[in-house]
C-alpha positions as CSV (number, residue, x, y, z in Angstrom):
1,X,0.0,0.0,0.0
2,X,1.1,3.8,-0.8
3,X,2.8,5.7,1.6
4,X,-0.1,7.7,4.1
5,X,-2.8,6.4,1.8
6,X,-5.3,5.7,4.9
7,X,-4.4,9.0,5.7
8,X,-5.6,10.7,2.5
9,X,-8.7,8.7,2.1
10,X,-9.6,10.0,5.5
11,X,-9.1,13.3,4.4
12,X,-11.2,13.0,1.6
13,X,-13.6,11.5,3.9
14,X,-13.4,14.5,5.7
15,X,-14.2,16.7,3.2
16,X,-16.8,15.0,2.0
17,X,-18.4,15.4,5.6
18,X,-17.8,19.1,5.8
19,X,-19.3,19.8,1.8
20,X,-22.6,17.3,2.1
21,X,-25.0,19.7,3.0
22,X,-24.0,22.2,-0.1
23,X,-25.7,19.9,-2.8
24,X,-23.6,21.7,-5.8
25,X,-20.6,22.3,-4.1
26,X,-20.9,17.9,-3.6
27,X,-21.5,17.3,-7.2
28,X,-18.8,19.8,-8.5
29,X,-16.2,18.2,-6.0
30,X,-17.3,14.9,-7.1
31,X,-17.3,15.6,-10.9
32,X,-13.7,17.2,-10.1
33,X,-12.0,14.7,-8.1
34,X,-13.2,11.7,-10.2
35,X,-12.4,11.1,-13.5
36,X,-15.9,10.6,-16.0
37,X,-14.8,6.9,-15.9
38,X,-14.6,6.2,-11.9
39,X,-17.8,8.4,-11.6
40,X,-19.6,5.8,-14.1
41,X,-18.1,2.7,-12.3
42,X,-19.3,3.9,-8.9
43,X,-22.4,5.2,-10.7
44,X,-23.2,1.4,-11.8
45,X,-21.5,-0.2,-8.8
46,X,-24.8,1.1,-7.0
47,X,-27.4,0.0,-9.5
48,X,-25.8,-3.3,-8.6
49,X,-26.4,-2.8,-4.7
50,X,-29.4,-1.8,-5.9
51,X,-30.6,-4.6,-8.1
52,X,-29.1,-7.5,-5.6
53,X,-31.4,-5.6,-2.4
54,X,-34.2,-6.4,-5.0
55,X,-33.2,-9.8,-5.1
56,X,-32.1,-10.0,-8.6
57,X,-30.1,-13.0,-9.6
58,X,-26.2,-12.1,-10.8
59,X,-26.4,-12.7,-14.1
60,X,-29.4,-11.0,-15.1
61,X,-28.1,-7.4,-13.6
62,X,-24.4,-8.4,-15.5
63,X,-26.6,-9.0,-19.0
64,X,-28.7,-6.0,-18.2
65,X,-25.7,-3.7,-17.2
66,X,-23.3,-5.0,-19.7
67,X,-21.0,-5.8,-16.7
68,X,-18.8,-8.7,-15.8
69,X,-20.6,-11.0,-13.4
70,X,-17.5,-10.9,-11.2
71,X,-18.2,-7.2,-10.9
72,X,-21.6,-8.4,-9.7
73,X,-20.5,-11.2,-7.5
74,X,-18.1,-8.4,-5.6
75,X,-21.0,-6.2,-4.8
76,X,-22.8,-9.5,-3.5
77,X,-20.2,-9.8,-1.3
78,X,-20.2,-6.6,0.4
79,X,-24.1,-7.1,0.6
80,X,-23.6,-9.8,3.1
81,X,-22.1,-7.7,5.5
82,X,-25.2,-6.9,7.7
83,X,-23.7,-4.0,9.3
84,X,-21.8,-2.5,6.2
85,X,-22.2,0.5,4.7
86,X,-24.8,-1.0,1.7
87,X,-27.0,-2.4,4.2
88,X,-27.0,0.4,6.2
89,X,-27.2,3.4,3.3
90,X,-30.2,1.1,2.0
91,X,-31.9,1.0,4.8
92,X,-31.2,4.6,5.1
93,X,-33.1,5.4,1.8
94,X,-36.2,3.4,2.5
């Protein structure tokens, strides 16, 4: 692992905290920070959490989102984690 690299994401973590409640000042730091790639994979990384809290089987949400089922099955994973941030944001939003 990089040199201070916890130490960064926590800062990024930080700021993310501090700029949440300005809705546009959020989506221009996210837009900035993240290339349009790694916007679109986190983008579709949560219609898979998504999707799999609906129940829907692996391979149909790979067909449908034109994703590796391994991409799929990694997202599963984290979904069984009862007390991890998926569960939790999810049953946040409800």
């Amino acid at each position: 692992m990089k040199k201070n690299s916890e130490q960064y994401k926590k800062e990024v973590l930080e700021v993310i905290y501090k700029i949440a409640k300005d809705r546009a000042l959020l989506h221009d730091f996210v837009r900035d920070i993240l290339t349009p790639h790694e916007f679109e994979n986190i983008a579709f990384r949560w219609q898979i959490v998504k999707r799999l809290a609906k129940g829907e089987h692996h391979q149909s949400i790979a067909a449908d989102l034109h994703l590796g089922v391994s991409t799929v099955t990694r997202g599963s994973r984290e979904m069984r984690k009862k007390k991890g941030g998926f569960q939790r944001t999810l049953k946040l939003l409800k």
